[in-house]
N, C-alpha and C positions, 0 to 999 in steps of 0.2 A: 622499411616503412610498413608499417601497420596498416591493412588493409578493412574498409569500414565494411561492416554487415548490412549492406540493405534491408535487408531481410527483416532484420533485428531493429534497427532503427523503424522500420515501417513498422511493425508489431508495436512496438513501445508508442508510437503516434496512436494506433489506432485504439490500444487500451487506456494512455491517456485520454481519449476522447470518450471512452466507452466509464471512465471514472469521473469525466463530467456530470456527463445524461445521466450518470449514476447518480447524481449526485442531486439530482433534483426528488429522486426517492430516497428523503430525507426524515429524521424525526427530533424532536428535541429531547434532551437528557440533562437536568440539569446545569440551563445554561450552556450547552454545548449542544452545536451543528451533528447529529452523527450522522453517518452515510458509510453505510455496510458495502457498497459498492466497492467504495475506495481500498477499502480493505480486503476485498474479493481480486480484484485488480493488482495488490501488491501480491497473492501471493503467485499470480499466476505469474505474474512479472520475474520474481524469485524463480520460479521453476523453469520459465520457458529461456528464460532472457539474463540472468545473472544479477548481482548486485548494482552493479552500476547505471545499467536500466532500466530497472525497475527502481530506483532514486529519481534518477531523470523522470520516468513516468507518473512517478508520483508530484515533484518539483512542478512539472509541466500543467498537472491536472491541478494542484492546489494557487498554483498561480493565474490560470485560466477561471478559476471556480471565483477567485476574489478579485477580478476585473469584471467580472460578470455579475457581482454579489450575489451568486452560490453560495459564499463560505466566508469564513474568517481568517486571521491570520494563524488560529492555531492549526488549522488544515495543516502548516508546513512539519511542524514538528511531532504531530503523531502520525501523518504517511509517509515522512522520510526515513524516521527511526524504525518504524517497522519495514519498510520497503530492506530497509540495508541491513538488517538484523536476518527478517526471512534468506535471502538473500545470500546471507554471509555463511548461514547455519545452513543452506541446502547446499552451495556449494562443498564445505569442506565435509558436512553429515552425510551426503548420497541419499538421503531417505527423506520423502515428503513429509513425515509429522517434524523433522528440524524446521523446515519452510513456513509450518503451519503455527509453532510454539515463538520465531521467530520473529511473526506476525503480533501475534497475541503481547510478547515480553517487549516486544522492540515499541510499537504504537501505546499500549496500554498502560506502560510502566513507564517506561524509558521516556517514550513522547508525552506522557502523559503529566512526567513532573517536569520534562523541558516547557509542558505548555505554561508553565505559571510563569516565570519572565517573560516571554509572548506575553501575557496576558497584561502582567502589573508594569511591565514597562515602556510597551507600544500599545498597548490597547488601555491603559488607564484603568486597568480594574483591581481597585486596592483591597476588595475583599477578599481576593484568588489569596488561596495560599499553594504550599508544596505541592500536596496531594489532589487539591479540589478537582482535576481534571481526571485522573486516574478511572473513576468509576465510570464514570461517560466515555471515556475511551475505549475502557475493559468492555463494554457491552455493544460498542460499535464494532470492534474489531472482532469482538466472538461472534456476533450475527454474520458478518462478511468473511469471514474465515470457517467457518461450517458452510455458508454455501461453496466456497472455494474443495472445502475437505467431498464435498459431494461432486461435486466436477471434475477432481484432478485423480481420486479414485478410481469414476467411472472411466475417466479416458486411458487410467493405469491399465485400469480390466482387460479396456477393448485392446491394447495395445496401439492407441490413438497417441498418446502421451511420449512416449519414444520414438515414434511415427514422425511427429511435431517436430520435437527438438533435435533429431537429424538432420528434415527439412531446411531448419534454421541455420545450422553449421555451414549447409554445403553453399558455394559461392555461386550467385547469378550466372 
């Protein structure tokens, strides 16, 4: 039996929460909600905590965001795909710019043309097409993914950053 991470569970809550309140430091783009937070949050989520985590973290925040009307429905589809993209590219890459390209390809592209069904089919917007979310994506996620590349550097430097994810591992 597989034994659960508190640790890691409790991290994933507390950065879903902190991709909330992020989330109130919002701008528009196009018709679209961005919030660089959330995007700052998937990659740390990727690097500290693994793909599935950082999914959940994101799942958690975008669901929370739209009970709250914080956000939209497209919140799911461009924090998820990037949450799992980062994620997927820092697990098997070892190097934080996979986590950070991860981010950028997985929300900005990926989630960005999942958002147009989101959009034309649950939210009645028949003017979305393929791409119309793509650009608004692209410039959320680059804003929260440079602050992200400035944090997880600095903590590479100080040797904060492997410090952390040991932390993580070892069991209560």
């Amino acid at each position: 039996m597989k034994q659960t991470n508190v640790k890691k569970l409790t991290l994933t809550a507390i950065l879903a929460a902190v991709a909330v309140v992020g989330s109130l430091f919002s701008f528009p783009v196009f018709g679209s909600k961005c919030a660089p937070v959330q995007h700052l949050v998937n990659v740390l989520c990727a690097v500290f905590l693994g793909p599935g985590y950082a999914v959940a973290a994101a799942f958690i925040a975008s669901l929370i965001r739209n009970c709250l009307g914080l956000g939209t429905l497209l919140a799911f589809p461009g924090s998820m795909c990037g949450a799992l993209l980062a994620g997927l590219l820092y697990r098997y890459g070892k190097k934080l710019p996979f986590a950070y390209a991860g981010e950028i390809v997985g929300t900005g592209l990926i989630g960005g043309m999942l958002a147009y069904p989101v959009a034309a089919l649950l939210m009645g917007n028949g003017s979305a097409g393929l791409f119309t979310f793509v650009i608004p994506f692209l410039i959320s996620t680059v804003g929260g993914t440079i602050i992200a590349i400035l944090i997880t550097w600095t903590m590479k430097k100080t040797g904060v950053l492997e410090q952390l994810k040991r932390q993580l591992e070892t069991p209560i």
